[in-house]
C-alpha positions in Angstrom: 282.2 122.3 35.4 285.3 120.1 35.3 286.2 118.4 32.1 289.0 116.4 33.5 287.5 112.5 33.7 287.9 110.6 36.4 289.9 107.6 36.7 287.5 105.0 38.0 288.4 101.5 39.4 286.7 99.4 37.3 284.8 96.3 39.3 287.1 93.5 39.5 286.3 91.1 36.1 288.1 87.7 35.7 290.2 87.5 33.1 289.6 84.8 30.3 292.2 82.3 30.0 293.9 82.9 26.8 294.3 79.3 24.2 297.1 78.3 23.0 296.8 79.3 19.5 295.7 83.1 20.6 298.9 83.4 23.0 301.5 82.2 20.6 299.4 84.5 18.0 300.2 87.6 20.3 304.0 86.6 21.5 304.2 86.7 17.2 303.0 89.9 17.1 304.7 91.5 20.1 307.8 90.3 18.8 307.4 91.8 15.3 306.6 94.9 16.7 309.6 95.1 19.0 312.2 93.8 16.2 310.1 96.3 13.9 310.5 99.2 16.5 314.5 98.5 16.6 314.5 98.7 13.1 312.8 101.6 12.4 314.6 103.5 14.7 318.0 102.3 13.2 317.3 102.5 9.8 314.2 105.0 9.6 310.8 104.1 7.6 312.3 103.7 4.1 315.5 101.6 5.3 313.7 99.0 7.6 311.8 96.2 5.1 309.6 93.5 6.1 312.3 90.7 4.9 314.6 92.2 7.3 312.0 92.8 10.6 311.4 88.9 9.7 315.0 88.1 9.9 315.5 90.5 13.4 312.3 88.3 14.7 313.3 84.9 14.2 310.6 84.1 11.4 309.4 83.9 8.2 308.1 87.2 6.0 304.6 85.2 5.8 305.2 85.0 10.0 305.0 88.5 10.0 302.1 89.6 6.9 300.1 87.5 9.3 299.4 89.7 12.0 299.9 92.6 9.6 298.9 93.5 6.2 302.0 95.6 5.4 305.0 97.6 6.1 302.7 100.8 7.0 300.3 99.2 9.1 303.0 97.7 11.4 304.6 101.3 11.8 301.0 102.6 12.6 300.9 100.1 15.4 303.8 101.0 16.9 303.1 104.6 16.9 299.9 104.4 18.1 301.1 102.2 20.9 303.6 104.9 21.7 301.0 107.8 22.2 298.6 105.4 24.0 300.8 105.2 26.6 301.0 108.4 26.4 297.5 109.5 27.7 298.2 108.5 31.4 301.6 110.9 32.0 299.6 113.5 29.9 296.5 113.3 31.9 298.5 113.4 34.9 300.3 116.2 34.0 296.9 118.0 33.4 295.1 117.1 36.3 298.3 118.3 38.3 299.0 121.8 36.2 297.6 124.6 38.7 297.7 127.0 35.6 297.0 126.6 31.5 300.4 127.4 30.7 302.0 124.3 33.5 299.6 121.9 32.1 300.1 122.0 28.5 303.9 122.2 29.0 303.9 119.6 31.6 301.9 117.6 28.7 304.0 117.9 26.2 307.0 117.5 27.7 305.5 114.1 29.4 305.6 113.3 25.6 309.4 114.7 24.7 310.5 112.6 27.8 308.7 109.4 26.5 310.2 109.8 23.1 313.8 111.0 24.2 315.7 107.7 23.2 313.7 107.2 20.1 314.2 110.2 18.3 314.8 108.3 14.7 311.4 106.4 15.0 310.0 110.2 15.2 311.9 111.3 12.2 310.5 108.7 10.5 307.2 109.4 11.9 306.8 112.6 10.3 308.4 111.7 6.7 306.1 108.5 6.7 303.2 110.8 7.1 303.6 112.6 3.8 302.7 109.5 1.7 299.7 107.8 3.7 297.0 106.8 2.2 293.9 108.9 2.4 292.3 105.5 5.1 295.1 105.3 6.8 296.1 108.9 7.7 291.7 109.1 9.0 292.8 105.9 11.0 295.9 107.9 12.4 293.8 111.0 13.0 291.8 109.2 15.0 294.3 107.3 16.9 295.8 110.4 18.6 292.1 111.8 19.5 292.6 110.7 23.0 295.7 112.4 23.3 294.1 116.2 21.4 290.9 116.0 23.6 293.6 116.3 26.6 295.1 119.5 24.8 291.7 121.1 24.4 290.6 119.8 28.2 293.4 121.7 29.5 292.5 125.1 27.5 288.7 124.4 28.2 289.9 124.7 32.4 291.7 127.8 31.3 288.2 129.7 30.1 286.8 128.1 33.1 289.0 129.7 35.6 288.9 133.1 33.7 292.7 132.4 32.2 291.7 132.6 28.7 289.1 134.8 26.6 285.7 132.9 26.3 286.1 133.7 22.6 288.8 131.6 22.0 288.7 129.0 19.5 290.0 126.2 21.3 289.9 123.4 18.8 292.4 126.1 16.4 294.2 126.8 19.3 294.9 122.8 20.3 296.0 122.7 16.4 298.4 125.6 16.4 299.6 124.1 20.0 300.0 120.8 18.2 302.0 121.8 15.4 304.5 123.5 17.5 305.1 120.4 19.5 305.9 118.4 17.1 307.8 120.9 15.4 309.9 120.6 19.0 311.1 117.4 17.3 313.5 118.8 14.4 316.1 120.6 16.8 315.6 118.0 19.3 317.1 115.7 16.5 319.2 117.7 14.2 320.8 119.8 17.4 321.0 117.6 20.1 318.6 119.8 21.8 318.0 118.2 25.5 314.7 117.6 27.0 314.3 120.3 29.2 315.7 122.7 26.5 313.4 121.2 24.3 310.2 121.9 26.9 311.2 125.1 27.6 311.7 126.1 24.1 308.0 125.1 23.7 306.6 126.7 27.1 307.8 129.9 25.5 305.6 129.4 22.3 303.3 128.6 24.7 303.7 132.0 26.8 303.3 133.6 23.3 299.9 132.4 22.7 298.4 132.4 25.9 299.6 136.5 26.1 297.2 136.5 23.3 293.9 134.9 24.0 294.2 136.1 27.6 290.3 137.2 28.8 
């Protein structure tokens, strides 16, 4: 059985014409977010305020708690933008990964790619997560679904093709696998690690746990 979905072309669907009020509503919000993004990744979470992400955009504070409700929100958005874009490299990398092990690394390092001139924004990432709110850490959970049901996808093929043990946990195993990506981040950051240093770094984590739930 293959768990990998197909990509379907979708029948063609004319698209509604967008008023005036709607348009200029998103060209607001797109430009909040990309003022906010530049921000965030020059002056981290705690640095970047909303009076100044007004200012970088060109408008008022009200402008901007208009298409947002606050500072967290707008970071959410821009994060979970980031790793929805994410799911297309990722998928491709699974559906391409002849093995377990060249999936998830080709996965993940899709993702260190993507995020290789933003590094800050990550930092921030991962400090701003410590003190969400209950709602919105379940919102951010479920925002990155998409991208977890890939992880377990590729270690569900693995069982299939007799790679891994049938008695392997696989949602524990997409967790620990998780964890050690973004744990990639810090030397990435802190040591200039490159890319593919980075990846490989990670594909020998990988090697360790695969040894280990091997059927």
């Amino acid at each position: 059985m293959n768990h990998i979905p197909m990509r379907m072309n979708a029948p063609a669907v004319r698209p509604q014409k967008m008023t005036r009020r709607a348009l200029a509503k998103q060209q607001t919000r797109e430009k909040v977010l990309q003022s906010a993004r530049d921000l965030f990744i020059e002056r981290g979470y705690e640095g970047a305020t909303i009076r100044d992400i007004a200012r970088a955009a060109g408008m008022s504070t009200g402008a901007v708690f208009a298409s947002f409700t606050d500072k967290t929100e707008l970071f959410d958005a821009i994060l979970n933008d980031d790793f929805a874009a994410l799911q297309d490299p990722m998928q491709d990398a699974l559906v391409n990964g002849k093995t377990t092990r060249e999936a998830l690394v080709g996965m993940f390092g899709a993702a260190y790619r993507a995020h290789a001139d933003q590094l800050p924004l990550i930092q921030a990432a991962l400090a701003a997560s410590w003190t969400r709110t209950p709602e919105a850490e379940r919102l951010r959970r479920e925002s990155l679904r998409p991208i977890r049901a890939l992880v377990i996808q590729a270690l569900e093929r693995g069982v299939e093709h007799g790679e891994l043990a049938a008695r392997v946990d696989l949602r524990l195993v997409a967790d620990m696998l998780w964890d050690l990506y973004l744990a990639g981040y810090r030397p990435a950051a802190f040591d200039g690690l490159s890319v593919e240093n980075q990846t490989e770094r990670l594909a020998q984590r990988i090697d360790v746990i695969l040894a280990a739930l091997k059927a």
